[in-house]
C-alpha positions in Angstrom: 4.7 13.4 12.8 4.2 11.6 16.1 0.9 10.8 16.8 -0.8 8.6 19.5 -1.6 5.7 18.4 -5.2 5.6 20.1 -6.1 8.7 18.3 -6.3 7.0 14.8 -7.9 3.8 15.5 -10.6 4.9 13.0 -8.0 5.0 10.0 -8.0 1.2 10.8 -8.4 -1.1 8.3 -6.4 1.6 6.1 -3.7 2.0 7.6 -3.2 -0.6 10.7 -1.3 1.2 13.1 -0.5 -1.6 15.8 0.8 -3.7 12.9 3.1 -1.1 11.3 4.3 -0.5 15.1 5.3 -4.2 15.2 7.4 -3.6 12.3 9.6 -1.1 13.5 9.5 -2.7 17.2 6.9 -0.2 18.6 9.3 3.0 17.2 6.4 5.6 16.2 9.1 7.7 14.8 10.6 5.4 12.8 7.4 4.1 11.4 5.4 7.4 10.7 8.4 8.7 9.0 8.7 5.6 7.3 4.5 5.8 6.5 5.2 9.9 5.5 8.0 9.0 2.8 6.0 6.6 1.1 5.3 7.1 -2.3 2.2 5.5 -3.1 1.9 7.2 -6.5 5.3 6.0 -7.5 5.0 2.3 -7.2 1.3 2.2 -7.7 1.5 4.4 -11.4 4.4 1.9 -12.9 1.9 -1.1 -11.8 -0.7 0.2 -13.5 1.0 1.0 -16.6 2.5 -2.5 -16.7 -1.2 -4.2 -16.1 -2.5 -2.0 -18.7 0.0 -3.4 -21.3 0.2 -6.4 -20.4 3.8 -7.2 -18.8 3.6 -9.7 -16.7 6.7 -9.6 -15.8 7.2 -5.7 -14.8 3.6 -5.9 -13.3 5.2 -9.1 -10.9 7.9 -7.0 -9.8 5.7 -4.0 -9.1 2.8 -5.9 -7.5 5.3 -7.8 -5.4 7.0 -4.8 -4.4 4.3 -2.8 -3.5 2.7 -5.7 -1.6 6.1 -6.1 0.7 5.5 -2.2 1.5 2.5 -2.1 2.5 2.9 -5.0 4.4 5.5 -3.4 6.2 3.2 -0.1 6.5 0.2 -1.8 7.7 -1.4 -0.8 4.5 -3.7 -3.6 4.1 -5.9 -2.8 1.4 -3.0 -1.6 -1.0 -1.5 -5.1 0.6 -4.4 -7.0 -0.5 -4.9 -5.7 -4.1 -1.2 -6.1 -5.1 -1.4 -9.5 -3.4 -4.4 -10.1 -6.0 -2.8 -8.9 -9.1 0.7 -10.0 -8.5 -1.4 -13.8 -8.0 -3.1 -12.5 -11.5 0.1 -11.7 -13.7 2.0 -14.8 -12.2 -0.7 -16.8 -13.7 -0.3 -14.5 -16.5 -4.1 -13.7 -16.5 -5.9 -10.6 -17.5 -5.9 -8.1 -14.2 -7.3 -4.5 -15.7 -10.4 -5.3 -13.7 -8.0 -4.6 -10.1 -6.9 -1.2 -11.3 -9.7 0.3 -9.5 -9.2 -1.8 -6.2 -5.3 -0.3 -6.4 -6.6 3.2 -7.1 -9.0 3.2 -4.7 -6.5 1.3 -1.9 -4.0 3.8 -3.0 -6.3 7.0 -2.3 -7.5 5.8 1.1 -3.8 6.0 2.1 -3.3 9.3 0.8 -6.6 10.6 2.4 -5.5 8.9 5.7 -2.0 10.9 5.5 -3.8 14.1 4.8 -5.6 13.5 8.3 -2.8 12.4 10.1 -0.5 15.3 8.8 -3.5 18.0 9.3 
């Protein structure tokens, strides 16, 4: 997967292309095989499972580590909401109300890597 990155401007804010490219100092190999071995699902089902019962402490870890990925990736609305519930469980406040804005974040990236694996 090498695509240009003026033909995906419309995944943008999903998945920020420019940004990831900064990352990896403009290597488009490097970063879309980096974006293609991404397991969303991974991190994003253990987060979940720790927000639903309430460990603070495994949902931290989680949230944080999926926020430094997507960072990385340019995956700025999976970015955002484990930005919002790592701020949430560090607080140690109720955060079942962002599982949606992680599913949701999550699914645009996989839909976005459908498309740019098509």
């Amino acid at each position: 997967m090498n695509p240009n990155i003026n033909d995906y401007s419309s995944f943008l804010p999903a998945i920020d292309i420019e940004n990831g490219l900064k990352r990896t100092r403009g290597d488009k190999k490097l970063f879309f095989s980096l974006l293609g071995r991404f397991k969303v699902e991974d991190l994003t089902t253990a987060l979940i499972e720790a927000i639903r019962t309430s460990d603070f402490q495994s949902a931290d870890e989680h949230a944080h580590a999926l926020k430094g990925t997507a960072a990385n990736l340019g995956l700025l609305q999976l970015q955002e909401a484990a930005a919002e519930v790592e701020l949430h469980v560090r607080n140690k406040t109720e955060c079942l109300h962002l599982i949606d804005k992680i599913t949701d974040a999550a699914e645009m990236y996989k839909k976005c890597m459908e498309a740019l694996t098509a």
